[in-house]
C-alpha positions in Angstrom: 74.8 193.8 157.0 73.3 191.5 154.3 76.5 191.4 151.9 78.0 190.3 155.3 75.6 187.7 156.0 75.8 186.8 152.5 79.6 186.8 152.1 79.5 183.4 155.3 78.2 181.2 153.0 80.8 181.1 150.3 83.6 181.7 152.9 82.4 178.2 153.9 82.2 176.8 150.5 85.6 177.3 149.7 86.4 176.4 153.0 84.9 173.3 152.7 86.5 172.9 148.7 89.6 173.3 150.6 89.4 171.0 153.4 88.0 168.1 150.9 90.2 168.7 147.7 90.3 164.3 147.0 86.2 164.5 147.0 85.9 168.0 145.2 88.9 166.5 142.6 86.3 163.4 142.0 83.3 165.4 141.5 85.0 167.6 138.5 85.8 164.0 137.0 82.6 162.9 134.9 82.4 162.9 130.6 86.3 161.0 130.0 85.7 159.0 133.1 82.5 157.2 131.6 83.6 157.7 128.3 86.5 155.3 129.3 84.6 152.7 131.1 81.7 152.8 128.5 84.4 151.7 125.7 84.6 148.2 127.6 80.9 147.3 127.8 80.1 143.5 126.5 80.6 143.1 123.0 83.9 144.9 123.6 84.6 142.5 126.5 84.1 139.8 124.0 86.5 141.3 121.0 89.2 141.4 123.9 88.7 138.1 125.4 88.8 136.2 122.1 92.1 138.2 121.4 93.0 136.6 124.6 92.1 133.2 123.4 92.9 132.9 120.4 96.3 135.2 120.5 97.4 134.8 124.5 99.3 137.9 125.2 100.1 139.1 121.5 97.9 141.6 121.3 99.0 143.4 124.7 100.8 146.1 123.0 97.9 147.7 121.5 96.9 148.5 124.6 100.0 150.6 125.5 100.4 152.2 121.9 97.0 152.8 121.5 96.5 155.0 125.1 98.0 158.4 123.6 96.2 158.2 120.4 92.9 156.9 122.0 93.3 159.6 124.5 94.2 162.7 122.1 91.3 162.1 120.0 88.7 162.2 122.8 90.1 165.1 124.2 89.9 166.9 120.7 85.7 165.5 120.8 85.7 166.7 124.7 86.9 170.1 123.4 84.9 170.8 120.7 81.9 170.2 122.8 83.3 172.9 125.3 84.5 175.6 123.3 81.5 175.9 121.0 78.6 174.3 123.4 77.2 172.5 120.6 78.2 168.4 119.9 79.6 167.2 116.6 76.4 166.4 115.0 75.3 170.3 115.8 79.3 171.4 114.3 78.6 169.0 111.2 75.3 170.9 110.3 76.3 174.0 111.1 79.7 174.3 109.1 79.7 170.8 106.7 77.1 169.8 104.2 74.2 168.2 106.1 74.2 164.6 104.0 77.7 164.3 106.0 76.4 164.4 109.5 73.2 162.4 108.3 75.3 159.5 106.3 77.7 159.7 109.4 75.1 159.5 112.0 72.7 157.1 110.2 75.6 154.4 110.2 76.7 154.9 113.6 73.2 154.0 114.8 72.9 151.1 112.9 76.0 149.7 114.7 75.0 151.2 118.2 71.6 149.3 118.0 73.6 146.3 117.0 75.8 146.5 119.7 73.0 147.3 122.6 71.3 144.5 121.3 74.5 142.3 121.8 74.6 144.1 125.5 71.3 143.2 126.4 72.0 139.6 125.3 75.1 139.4 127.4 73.7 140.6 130.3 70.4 138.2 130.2 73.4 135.4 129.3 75.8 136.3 132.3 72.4 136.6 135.1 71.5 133.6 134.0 74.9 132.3 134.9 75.1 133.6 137.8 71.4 132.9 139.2 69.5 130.5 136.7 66.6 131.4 135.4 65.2 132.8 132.1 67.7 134.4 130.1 65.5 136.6 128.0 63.6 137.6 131.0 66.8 138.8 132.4 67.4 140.8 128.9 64.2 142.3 129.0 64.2 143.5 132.6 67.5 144.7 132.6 66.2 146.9 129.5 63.6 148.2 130.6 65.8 149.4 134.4 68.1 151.1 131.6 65.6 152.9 130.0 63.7 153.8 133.0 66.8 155.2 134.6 67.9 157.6 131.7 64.1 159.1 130.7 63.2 159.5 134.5 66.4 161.0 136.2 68.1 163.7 135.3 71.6 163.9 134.1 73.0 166.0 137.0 71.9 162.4 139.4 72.1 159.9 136.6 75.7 160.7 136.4 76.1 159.8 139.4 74.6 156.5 138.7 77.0 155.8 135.5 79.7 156.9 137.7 79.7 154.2 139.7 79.1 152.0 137.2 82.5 152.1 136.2 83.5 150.9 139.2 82.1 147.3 137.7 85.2 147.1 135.8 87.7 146.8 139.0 86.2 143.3 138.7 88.5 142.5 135.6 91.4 143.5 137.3 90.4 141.3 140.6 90.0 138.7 138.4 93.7 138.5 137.2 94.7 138.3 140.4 93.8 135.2 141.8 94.7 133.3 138.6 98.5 132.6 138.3 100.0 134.9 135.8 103.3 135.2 134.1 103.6 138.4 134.8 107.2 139.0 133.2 105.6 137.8 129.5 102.6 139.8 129.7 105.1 142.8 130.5 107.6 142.1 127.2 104.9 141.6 125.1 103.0 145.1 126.4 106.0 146.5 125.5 107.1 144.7 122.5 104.7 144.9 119.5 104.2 140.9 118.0 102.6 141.6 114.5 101.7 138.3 112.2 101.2 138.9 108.3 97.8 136.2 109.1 94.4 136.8 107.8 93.0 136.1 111.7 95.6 138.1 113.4 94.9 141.1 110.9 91.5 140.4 111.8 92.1 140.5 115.5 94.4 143.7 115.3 91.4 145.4 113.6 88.9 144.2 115.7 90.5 145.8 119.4 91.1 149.4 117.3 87.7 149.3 116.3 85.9 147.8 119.6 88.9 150.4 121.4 88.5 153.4 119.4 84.8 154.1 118.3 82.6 157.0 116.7 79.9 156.9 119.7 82.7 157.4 122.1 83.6 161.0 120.3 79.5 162.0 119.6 78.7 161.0 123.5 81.9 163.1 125.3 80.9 166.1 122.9 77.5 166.4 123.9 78.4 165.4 127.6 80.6 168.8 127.8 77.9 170.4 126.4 75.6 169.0 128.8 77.6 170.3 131.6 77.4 173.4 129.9 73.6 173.7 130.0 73.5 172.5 133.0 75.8 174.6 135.3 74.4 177.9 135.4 78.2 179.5 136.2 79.8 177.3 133.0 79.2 178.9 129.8 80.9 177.5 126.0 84.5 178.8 126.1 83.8 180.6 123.1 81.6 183.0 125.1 83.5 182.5 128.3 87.2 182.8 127.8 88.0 183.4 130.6 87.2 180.2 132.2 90.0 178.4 129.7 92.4 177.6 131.4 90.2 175.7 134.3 88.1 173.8 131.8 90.7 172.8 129.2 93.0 171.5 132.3 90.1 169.8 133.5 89.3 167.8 130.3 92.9 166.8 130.0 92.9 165.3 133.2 89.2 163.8 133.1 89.9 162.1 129.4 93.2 160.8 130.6 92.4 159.1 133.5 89.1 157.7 131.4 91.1 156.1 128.8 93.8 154.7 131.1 91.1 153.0 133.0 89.5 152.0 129.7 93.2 150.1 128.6 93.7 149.3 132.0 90.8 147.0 132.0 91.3 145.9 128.3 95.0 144.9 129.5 93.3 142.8 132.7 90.5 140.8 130.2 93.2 140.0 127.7 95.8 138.7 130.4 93.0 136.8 132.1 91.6 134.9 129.1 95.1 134.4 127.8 96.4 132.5 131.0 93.2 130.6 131.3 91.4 130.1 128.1 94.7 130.2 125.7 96.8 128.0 128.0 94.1 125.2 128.1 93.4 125.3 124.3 90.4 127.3 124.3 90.7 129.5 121.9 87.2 130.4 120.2 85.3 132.7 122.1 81.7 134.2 120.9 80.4 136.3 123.9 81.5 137.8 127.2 79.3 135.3 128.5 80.8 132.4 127.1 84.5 133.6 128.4 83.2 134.0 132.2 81.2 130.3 131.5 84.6 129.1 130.6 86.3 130.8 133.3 84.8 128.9 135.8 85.8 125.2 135.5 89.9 127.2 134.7 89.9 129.9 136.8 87.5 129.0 139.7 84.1 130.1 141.0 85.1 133.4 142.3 87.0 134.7 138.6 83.8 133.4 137.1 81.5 135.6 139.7 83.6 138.6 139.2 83.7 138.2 135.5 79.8 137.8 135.1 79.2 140.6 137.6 81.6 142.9 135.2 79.4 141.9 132.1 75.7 142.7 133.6 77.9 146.4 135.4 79.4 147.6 132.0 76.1 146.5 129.8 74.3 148.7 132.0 76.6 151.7 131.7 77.2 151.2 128.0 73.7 151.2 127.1 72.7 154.1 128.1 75.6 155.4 126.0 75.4 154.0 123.2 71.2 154.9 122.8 72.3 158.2 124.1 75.1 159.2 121.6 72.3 158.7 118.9 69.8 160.9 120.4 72.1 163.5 120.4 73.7 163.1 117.3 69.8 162.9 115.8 68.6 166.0 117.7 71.5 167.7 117.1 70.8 167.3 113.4 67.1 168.5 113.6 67.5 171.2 116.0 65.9 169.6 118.8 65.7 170.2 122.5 68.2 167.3 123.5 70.0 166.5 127.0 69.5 163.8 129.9 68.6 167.1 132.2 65.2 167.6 129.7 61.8 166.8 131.2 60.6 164.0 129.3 57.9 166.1 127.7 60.4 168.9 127.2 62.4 166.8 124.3 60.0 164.3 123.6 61.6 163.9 120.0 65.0 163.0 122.1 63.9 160.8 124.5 61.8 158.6 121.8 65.1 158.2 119.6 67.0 157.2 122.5 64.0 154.6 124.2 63.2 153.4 120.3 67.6 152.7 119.8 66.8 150.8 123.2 64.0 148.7 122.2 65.5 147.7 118.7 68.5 146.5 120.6 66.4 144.4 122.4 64.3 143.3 119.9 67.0 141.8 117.8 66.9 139.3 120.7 64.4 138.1 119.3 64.8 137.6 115.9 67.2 134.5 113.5 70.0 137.3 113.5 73.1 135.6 114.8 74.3 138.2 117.9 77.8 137.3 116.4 77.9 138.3 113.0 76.0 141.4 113.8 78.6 142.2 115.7 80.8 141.9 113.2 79.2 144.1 110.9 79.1 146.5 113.7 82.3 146.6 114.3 82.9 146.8 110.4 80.7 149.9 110.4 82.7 151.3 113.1 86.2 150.8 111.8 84.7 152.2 108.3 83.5 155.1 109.8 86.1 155.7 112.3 88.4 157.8 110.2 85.5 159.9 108.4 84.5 160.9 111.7 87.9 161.4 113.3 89.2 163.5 110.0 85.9 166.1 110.3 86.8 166.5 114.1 90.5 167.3 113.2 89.2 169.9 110.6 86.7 171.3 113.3 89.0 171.8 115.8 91.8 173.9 114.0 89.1 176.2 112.6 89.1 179.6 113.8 86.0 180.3 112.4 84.4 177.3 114.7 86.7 177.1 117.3 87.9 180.5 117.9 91.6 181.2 120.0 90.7 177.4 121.2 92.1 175.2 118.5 94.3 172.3 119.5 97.7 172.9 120.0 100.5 171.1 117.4 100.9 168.5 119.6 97.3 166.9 120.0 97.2 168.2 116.2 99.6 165.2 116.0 98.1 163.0 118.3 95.0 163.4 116.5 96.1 162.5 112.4 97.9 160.0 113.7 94.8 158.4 115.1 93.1 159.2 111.7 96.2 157.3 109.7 95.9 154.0 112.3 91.9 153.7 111.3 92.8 154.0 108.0 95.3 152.1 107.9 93.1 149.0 109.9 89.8 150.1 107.7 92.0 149.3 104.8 93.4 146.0 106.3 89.9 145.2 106.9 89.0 146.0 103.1 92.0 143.9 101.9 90.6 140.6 104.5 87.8 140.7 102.6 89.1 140.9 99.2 91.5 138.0 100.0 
C-alpha cells in the first residue's frame, strides 16, 4: 500500500516535467547562462563601446569568429568541474605544483578587484544619470546590496537572482533598434574580418579577446558545476557517477552555448549601437560605460540612453558577484577550505571573507587618485597575460586520464580548445610588441 502511495508522487513529477518541458528546459540552464552574461558587465561594456567609437563596425567579426573558440574553452572549464567535482584551483593543487595555482590565482584577483572596482564606479556613474544624486552613494549602496545578496542567500535561490539578471542585457539589443542602423554593413563586416597593421587597432583587437575571453570566466563555471554537484543530492562528479554522462555532458553543451551566444550577441548589439551613434558623429573616445550611455542621449535619444544606463547598473550587479566569487573559490580551493554560495556564512567563514574583502577593495579604489581607466588597463593586461597560462593547464587537465578519467574532451573541442590557447598568445604577444614599440 505505501510503495503505492509513494509511487503517485513521482508519477506526477514526471507528469508535470512532461507537460512543462519549455520551464523544466530553463531550469537545467544556469552556470554557461551567467557565465555568458557575466562576460558583458561594465568595464567590458566599455572595451566594446570604444571599439564602437573609435572603429565603427570593424571590429564586428570578432564577435562571430570568436563564438566557437569562446564557447569550446568554457565548456572544457564546465567539464572539468563536473567530471572531477572539484574547480580548477582544487585540479591545479592537486595534480600541478602549487606556486602554479597560487601565481595564477594571485594575478587573477588583482585584476578582478580592479575590474569590481571599475563596476561599482559605473554603476554609482549610470544611477546618477539616470536619477541625480550622489554618485558614490550610489556606488556604495549598490555594494553593499551585492554583498548582502551573495553571504545571505543561498546559491540554490541566488541563482535565481543572477539569472534574471541577465535579462539586463536584452536592453543592448533594444537599444539598436530604435536607432537607424545600416544593417547590410554591420552584416559584411560580421562576416568579413577588417584587420589594420595600427598600434590602436592592435590595441583594440586585444582589448575585446581579453575583456571577451577571460580567466575568471573559466575558475567561476568550474566551481559552478561543482556547486550543482554539492548541492543536488541525486548529482554526483561524473567520475563517480558514470552513468549520469551522457545527461550532464549534453546539458553543458547546450547551457555554455546558449551562454556565450548571448554573451556575443550582446557584444554585437553595444558595438553596432555606439558605432552608428558615437562613430558617425565623431565621437570616438570613450572611457566608461557611463560616458557612452551619457553620450547616447543627446544622438540616440532619451529612451537608448535609459536602456543603456539600466543595462550598466543590471550587468554590474551580476558581474560582481562573479567576479569576487571566482576568487573565493579559486583561494579556498587552494587552502582546502569549505567553499560554495550554498555554505552558512559561519560554515566557510574563510570563503565568505575573501569574497566580501575582493568586494570592499573594489569599492575602495573609488576612493583613492587611481585613475578607474588605466586600472583597467592593467587589468585587462593581466588578463590577456594570463589567459593562455590558464587555458594551456585546462587543456592538459582535461585529456588526462589520470584526472579526468573515460571523460576527456573529444578531438574536436581538443581543437577548439588550442586554438583558443594560440589566439591569446598570439594577442598577449601583440600586446607585448605595443609596448615595445
Amino acid at each position: 500500500m505505501n510503495k503505492g502511495t509513494a509511487a503517485q508522487p513521482e508519477e506526477g513529477l514526471r507528469k508535470a516535467k512532461a507537460k512543462n518541458p519549455l520551464k523544466n528546459f530553463l531550469k537545467r540552464l544556469g552556470p554557461g547562462v551567467i557565465t555568458g552574461a557575466s562576460d558583458d558587465d561594465p568595464s567590458a561594456i566599455a572595451t566594446f563601446s570604444q571599439s564602437g567609437a573609435q572603429f565603427g563596425f570593424a571590429l564586428l567579426w570578432t564577435v562571430l569568429y570568436t563564438y566557437p573558440l569562446k564557447s569550446a574553452t568554457q565548456e572544457i572549464s564546465a567539464r572539468i568541474g563536473r567530471v572531477t567535482g572539484r574547480g580548477l584551483a582544487g585540479n591545479m593543487l592537486r595534480y600541478y605544483s602549487p606556486w602554479i595555482g597560487i601565481t595564477i590565482t594571485t594575478l587573477m584577483i588583482i585584476a578582478n578587484i580592479i575590474n569590481i572596482g571599475a563596476d561599482i564606479a559605473a554603476m554609482g556613474s549610470a544611477m546618477k544619470l539616470l536619477i541625480g544624486g550622489p554618485e558614490i552613494l550610489y556606488s556604495i549602496l549598490l555594494a553593499g546590496l551585492s554583498l548582502v545578496l551573495q553571504v545571505f542567500i543561498p546559491y540554490t535561490k541566488y541563482v535565481r537572482i543572477l539569472k534574471w539578471l541577465s535579462l539586463a542585457l536584452f536592453s543592448y539589443m533594444l537599444a539598436a533598434f530604435i536607432i537607424d542602423v545600416r544593417w547590410e554593413r554591420a552584416l559584411l563586416a560580421t562576416l568579413i574580418p577588417e584587420f589594420k597593421w595600427d598600434s590602436k587597432f592592435l590595441n583594440a583587437v586585444v582589448a575585446v579577446l581579453g575583456a571577451t575571453i577571460s580567466p575568471y570566466l573559466f575558475f567561476w563555471q568550474a566551481s559552478q558545476e561543482t556547486e550543482e554537484v554539492n548541492t543536488k543530492q541525486e548529482e554526483e562528479p561524473l567520475k563517480v557517477a558514470p552513468g549520469q554522462a551522457s545527461e550532464q555532458i549534453k546539458r553543458i553543451k547546450i547551457d555554455t552555448y546558449l551562454g556565450m551566444a548571448f554573451s556575443n550577441i550582446i557584444i554585437f548589439f553595444i558595438i553596432v549601437t555606439t558605432a552608428m551613434t558615437l562613430n558617425a558623429k565623431g565621437v570616438n573616445e570613450v572611457s566608461s560605460a557611463a560616458q557612452a550611455a551619457e553620450a547616447l542621449r543627446p544622438l540616440a535619444g532619451r529612451f537608448a540612453f535609459l536602456l543603456f544606463s539600466a543595462g550598466i547598473i543590471g550587468t554590474g550587479m551580476l558581474a560582481i558577484p562573479i567576479l569576487g566569487g571566482s576568487s573565493a573559490y579559486a583561494i579556498g580551493e587552494l587552502f582546502k577550505w569549505p567553499v560554495g554560495l550554498e555554505q552558512k556564512p559561519f560554515r566557510a567563514v574563510n570563503f565568505y571573507l575573501v569574497l566580501s574583502v575582493a568586494t570592499l577593495i573594489g569599492l575602495a579604489l573609488n576612493f583613492t587618485p587611481v585613475n578607474p581607466i588605466e586600472a583597467l588597463f592593467w587589468a585587462a593586461t593581466i588578463n590577456g597575460l594570463i589567459s593562455a597560462p590558464v587555458m594551456i593547464i585546462m587543456m592538459l587537465i582535461s585529456s588526462n586520464r589520470v584526472i579526468m578519467g573515460r571523460f576527456t574532451v573529444s578531438p574536436a573541442l581538443k581543437a577548439g580548445g588550442w586554438i583558443s590557447v594560440a589566439l591569446m598568445t598570439l594577442a598577449a604577444s601583440g600586446l607585448i610588441y605595443s609596448w615595445i614599440k
